[in-house]
C-alpha positions as CSV (number, residue, x, y, z in Angstrom):
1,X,7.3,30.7,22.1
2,X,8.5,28.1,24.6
3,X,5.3,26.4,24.9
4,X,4.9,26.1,21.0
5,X,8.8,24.8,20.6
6,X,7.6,22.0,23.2
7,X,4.0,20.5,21.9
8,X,5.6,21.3,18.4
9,X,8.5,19.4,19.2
10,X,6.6,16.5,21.4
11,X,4.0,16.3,18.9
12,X,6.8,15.5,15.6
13,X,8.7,13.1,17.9
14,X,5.6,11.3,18.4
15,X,4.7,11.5,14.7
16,X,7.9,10.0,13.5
17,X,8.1,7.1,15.7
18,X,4.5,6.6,15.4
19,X,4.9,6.8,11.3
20,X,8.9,4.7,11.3
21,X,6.6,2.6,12.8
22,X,3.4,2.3,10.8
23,X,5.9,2.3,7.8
24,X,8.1,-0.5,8.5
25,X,5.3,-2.7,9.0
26,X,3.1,-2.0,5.5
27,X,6.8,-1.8,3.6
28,X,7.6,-5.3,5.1
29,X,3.8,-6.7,4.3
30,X,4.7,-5.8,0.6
31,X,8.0,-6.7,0.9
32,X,7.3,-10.2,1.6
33,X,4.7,-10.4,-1.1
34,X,7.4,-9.2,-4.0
35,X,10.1,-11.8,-2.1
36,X,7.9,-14.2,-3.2
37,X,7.2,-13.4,-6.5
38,X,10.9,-13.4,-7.0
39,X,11.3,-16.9,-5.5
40,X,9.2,-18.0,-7.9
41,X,11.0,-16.5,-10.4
42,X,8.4,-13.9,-11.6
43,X,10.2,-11.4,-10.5
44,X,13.6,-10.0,-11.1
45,X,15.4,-10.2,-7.5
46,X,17.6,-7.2,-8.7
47,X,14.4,-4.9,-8.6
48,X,13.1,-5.1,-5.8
49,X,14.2,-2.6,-3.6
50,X,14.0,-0.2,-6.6
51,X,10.2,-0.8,-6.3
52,X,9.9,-0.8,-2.9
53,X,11.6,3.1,-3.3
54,X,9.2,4.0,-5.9
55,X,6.4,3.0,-3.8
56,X,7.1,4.7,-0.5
57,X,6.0,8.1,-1.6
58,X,2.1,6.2,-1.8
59,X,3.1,4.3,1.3
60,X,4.0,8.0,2.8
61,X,0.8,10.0,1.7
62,X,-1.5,7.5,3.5
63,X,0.8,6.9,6.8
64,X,1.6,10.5,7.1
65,X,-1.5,12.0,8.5
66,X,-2.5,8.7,10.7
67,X,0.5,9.2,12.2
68,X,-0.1,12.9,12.7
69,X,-3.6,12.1,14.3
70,X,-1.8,9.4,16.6
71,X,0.6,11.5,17.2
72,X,-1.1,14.2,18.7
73,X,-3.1,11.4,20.8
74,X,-0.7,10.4,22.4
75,X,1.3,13.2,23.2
76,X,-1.0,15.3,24.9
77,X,-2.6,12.1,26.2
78,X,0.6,11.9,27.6
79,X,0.6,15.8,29.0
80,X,-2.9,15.3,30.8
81,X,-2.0,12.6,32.6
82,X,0.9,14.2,33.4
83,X,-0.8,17.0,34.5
84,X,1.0,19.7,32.6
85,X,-1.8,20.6,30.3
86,X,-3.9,21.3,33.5
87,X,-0.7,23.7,34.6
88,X,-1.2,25.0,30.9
89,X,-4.7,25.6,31.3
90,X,-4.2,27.4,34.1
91,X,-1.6,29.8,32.8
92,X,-4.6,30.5,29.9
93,X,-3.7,28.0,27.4
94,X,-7.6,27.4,25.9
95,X,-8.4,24.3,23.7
96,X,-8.3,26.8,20.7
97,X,-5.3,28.3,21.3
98,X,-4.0,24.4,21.6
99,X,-5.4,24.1,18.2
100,X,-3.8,26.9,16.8
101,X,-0.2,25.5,17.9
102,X,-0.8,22.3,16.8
103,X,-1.5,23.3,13.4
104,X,1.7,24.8,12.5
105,X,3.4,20.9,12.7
106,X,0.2,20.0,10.8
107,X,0.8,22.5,8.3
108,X,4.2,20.9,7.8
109,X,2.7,17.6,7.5
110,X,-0.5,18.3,5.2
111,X,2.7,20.6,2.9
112,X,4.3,17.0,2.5
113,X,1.3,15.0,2.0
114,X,0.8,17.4,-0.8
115,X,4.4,16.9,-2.4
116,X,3.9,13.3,-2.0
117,X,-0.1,13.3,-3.3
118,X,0.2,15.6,-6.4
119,X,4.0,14.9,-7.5
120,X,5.9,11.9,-6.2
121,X,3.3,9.6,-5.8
122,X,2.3,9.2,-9.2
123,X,5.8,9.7,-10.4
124,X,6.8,6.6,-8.4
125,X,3.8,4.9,-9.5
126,X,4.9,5.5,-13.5
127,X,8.3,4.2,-12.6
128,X,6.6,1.4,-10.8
129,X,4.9,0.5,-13.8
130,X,7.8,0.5,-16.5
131,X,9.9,-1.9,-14.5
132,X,6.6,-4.1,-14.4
133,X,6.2,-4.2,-17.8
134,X,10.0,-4.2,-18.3
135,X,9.4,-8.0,-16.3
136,X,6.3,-9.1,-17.9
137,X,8.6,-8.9,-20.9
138,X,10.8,-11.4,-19.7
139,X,10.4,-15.4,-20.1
140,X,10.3,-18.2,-18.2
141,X,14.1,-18.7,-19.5
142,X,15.5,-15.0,-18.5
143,X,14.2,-15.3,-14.8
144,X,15.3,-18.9,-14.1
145,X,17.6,-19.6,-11.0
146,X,19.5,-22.7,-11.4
147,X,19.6,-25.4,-8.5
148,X,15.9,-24.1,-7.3
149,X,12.1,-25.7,-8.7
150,X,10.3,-22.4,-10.2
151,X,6.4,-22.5,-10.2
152,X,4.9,-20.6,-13.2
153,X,2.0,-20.4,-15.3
154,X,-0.4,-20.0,-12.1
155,X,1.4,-23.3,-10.5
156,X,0.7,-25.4,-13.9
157,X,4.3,-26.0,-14.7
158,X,7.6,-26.2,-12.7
159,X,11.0,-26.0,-14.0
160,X,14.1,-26.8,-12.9
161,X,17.6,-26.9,-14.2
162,X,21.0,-28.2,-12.7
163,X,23.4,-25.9,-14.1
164,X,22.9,-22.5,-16.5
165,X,25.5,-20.5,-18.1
166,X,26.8,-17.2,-17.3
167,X,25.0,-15.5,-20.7
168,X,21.9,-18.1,-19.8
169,X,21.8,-19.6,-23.3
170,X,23.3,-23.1,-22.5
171,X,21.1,-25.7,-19.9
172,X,22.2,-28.4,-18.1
173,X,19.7,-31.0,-16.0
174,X,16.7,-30.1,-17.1
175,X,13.0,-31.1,-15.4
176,X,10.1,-29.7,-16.5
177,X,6.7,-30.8,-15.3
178,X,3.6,-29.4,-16.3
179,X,-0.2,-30.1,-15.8
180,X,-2.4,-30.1,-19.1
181,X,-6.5,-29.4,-19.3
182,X,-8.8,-30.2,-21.8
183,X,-9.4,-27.9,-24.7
184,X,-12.4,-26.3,-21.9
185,X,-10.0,-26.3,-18.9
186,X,-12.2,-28.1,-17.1
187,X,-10.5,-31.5,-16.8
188,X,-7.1,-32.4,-15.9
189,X,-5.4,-34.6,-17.9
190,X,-2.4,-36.6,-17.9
191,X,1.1,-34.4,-16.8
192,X,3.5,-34.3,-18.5
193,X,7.3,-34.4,-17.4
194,X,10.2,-33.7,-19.4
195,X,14.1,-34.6,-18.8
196,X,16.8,-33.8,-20.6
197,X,20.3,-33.6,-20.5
198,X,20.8,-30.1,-21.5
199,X,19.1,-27.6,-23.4
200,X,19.3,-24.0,-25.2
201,X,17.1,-20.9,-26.0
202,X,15.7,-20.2,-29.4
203,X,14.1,-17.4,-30.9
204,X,11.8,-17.6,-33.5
205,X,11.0,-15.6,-36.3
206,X,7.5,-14.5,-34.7
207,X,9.2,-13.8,-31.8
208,X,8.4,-16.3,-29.2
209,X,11.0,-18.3,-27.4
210,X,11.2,-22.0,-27.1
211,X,13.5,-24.0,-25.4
212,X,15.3,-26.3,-27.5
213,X,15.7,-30.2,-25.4
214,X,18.3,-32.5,-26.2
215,X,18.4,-36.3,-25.0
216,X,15.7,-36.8,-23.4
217,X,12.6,-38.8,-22.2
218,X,9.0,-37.5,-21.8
219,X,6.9,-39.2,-19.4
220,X,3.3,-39.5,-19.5
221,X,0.5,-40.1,-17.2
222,X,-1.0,-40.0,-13.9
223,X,1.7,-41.7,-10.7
224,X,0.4,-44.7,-9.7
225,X,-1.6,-45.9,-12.8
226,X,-0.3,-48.5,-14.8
227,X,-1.1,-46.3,-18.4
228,X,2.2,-44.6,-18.2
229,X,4.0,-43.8,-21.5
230,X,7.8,-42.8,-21.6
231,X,9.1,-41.3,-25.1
232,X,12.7,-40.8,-25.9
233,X,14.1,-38.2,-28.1
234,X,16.9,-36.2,-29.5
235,X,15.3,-32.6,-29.7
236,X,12.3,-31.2,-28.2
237,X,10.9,-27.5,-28.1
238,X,8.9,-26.0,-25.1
239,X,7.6,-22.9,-25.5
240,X,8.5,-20.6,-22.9
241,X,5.6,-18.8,-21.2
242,X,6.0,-15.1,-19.8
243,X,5.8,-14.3,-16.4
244,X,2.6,-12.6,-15.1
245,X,3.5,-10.3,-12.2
246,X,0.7,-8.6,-10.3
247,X,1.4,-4.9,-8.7
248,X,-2.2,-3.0,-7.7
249,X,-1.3,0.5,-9.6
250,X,-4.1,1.7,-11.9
251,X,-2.9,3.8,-15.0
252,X,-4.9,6.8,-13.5
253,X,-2.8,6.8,-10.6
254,X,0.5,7.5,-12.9
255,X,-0.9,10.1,-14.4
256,X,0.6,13.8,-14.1
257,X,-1.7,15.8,-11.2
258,X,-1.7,19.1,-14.0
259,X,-2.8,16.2,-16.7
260,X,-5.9,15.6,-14.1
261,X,-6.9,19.0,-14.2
262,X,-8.8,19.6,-17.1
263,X,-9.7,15.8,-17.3
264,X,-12.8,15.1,-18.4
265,X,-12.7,11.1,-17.4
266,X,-14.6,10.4,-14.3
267,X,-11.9,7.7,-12.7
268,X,-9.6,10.9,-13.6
269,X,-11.6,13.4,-11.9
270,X,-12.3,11.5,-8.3
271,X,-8.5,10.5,-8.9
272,X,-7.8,14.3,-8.9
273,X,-10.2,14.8,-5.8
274,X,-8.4,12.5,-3.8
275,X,-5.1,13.7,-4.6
276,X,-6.4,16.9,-2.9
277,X,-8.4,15.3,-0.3
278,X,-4.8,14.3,1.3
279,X,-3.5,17.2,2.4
280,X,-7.2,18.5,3.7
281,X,-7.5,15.1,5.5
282,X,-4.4,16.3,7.9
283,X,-5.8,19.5,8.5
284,X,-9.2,17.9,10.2
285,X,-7.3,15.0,11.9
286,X,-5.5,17.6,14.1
287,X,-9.2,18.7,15.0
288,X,-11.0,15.7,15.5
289,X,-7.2,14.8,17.8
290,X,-6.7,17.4,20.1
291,X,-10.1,17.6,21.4
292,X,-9.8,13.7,21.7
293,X,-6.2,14.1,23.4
294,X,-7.8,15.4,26.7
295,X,-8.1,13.0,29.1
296,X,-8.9,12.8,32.8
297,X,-5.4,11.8,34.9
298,X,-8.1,8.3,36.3
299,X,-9.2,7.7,33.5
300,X,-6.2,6.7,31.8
301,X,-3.9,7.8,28.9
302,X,-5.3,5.4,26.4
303,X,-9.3,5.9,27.2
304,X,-9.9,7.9,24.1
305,X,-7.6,6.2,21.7
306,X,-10.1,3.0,20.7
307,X,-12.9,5.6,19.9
308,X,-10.5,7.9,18.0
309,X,-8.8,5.2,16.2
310,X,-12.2,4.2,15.3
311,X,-13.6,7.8,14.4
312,X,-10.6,7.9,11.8
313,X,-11.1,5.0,10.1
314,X,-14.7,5.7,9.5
315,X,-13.4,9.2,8.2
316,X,-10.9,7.3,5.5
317,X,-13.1,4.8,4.8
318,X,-15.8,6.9,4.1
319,X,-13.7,8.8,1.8
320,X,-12.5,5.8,-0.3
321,X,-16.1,4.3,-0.6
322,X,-16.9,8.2,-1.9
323,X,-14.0,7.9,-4.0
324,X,-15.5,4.4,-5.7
325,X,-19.1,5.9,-6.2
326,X,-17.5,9.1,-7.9
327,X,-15.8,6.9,-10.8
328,X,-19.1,4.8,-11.2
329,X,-21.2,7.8,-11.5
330,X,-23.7,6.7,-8.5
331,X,-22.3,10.7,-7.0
332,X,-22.6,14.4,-8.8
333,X,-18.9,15.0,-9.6
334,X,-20.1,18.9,-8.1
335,X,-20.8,17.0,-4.9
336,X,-17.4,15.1,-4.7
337,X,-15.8,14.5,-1.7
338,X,-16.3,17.6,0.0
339,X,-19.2,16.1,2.1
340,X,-17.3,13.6,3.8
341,X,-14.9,16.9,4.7
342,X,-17.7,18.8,5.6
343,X,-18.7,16.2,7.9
344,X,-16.2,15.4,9.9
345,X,-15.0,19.2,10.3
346,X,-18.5,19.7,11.9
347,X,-17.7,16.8,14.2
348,X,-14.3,18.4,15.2
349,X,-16.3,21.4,16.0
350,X,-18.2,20.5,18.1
351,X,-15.8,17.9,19.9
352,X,-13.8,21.1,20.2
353,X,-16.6,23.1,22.2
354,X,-18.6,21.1,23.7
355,X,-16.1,20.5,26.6
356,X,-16.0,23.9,27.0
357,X,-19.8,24.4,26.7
358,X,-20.4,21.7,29.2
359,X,-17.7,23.0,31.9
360,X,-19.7,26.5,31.8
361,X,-22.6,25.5,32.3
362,X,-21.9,23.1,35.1
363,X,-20.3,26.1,36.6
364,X,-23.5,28.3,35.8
365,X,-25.5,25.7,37.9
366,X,-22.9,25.9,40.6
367,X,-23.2,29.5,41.0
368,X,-27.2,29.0,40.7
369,X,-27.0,26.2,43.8
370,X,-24.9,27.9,46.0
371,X,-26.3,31.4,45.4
């Protein structure tokens, strides 16, 4: 019981530091990308850490079990080098008895891949989807910042505006510049930029919103060109255009896992498949890792770690290219994803023997020699 409380216990401290670790930097990647959607004023600043807390439960599902598989890497890397596995060995401790320790902590894990995979994920990624519709709703108008140039409509227009009330109906200093194509979009022409002094919202009765201009010039042409043209007037409208914001979630991946079950779709049905392919993916990890985890004291504590590192990846990716042929129909559904499990399971089997194999009969050959 002491021996399982200690790899248990060396193996989660591992796995949290290792996944704190692997967290903080994807969360910070998409951080940065939302930070600048909402600099640009696409995106509502005020939501932004309600997304990223709706998408940490698909962050979590994915990060979990590499930091499981790392985890037991380099923890019992850490115990052969030290030398205490080879104490453990010698007190009877076998590679399959290591196993079976080592899966109660992944038991824990693959439990709350599970929770995450089949429940919050695609709960988070519903909520994630309402609050992105709830901001491709909003104009040009509702998400402007005063005092800062917003780029919109794909870098076509930029906006700016001096001062804006409290209940953002009333402008001050207004700049708008905006490139204009040909009817084919495939020549620039002129831009166009428009001052005024102040301006207000107006909604029609078809619902779209202009911006209403007062005193004013707009200015025409290309800088530097002598054909400019410079037109004063008293009231001007500019429609304003709604913000495009880009988030990849797929309306399969929202959907309830019981929904999925008698789905008929096949997006829906490798979506279900690799909703349960999650929690199975920990349980071989921990045996392609702890054969991997032994290491000779030379050799090194991080010999084995490229190769495993590698061995993993071609495990997930295998499974997500699987995953891609299942929803163009290029697989049998009956086949699935199983194979790819099936697979790498054989390759934990016999990276989990072999060692073993090849130790007895070197020592057969011993006996052989020196009988």
């Amino acid at each position: 019981m002491i021996v399982f409380r200690y790899l248990s216990r060396e193996v989660l401290v591992t796995l949290s530091a290792v996944s704190a670790v692997l967290l903080v930097i994807i969360m910070s990647g998409r951080f940065i990308k939302y930070l600048a959607q909402a600099a640009q004023g696409i995106l509502d600043p005020g939501v932004l850490f309600l997304i990223m807390g709706y998408r940490l439960p698909g962050f979590l599902q994915l990060i979990l079990p590499l930091g499981l598989f790392l985890g037991i890497l380099l923890a019992y890397g850490r115990l052969y080098l030290e030398s205490e596995m080879t104490v453990l060995s010698a007190t009877g401790m076998s590679q399959q008895r290591l196993l079976a320790i080592t899966l109660a902590p992944a038991t824990l894990v693959a439990l709350l891949v599970a929770w995450l995979s089949l429940s919050l994920a695609p709960q988070g990624v519903s909520q994630v989807a309402q609050i992105i519709n709830q901001q491709d709703a909003l104009t040009e108008f509702d998400t402007l910042v005063p005092g800062r140039f917003q780029t919109l409509r794909d870098g076509t227009r930029v906006t700016y505006t001096e001062d804006l009330s409290d209940d953002r109906v009333n402008l001050a200093g207004v700049f708008i510049s905006e490139k204009r194509f040909n009817q084919d979009k495939t020549k620039d022409r002129a831009p166009s930029v428009l001052v005024a002094e102040k301006g207000h919202q107006e909604v029609q009765a078809d619902g779209n919103r202009y911006l209403i201009l007062e005193n004013g010039y707009r200015y025409d042409g290309n800088p530097g060109q002598a054909g400019y043209r410079a037109i004063k007037y008293d009231t001007y409208g500019v429609m304003l255009p709604k913000p495009e914001v880009s988030e990849e979630v797929t309306e399969r991946e929202a959907i309830p896992t019981l929904q999925l079950l008698g789905a008929t779709d096949l997006r829906e049905r490798a979506e279900l498949q690799w909703r349960l392919s999650l929690p199975l993916l920990v349980f071989i990890v921990t045996l392609l890792a702890v054969p991997l985890a032994r290491v000779n004291p030379r050799q090194g504590r991080f010999l084995k770690l490229l190769p495993a590192i590698l061995l993993y990846m071609a495990y997930l990716t295998m499974l997500i290219s699987v995953r891609g042929a299942l929803e163009k129909g290029k697989l049998p559904m009956s086949l699935g994803m199983w194979w790819v499990h099936g697979l790498f399971l054989l390759i934990g089997l016999v990276l989990l023997y072999w060692e073993p194999l090849r130790l007895k009969r070197a020592a057969r050959r011993a006996e052989v020699t020196h009988g």
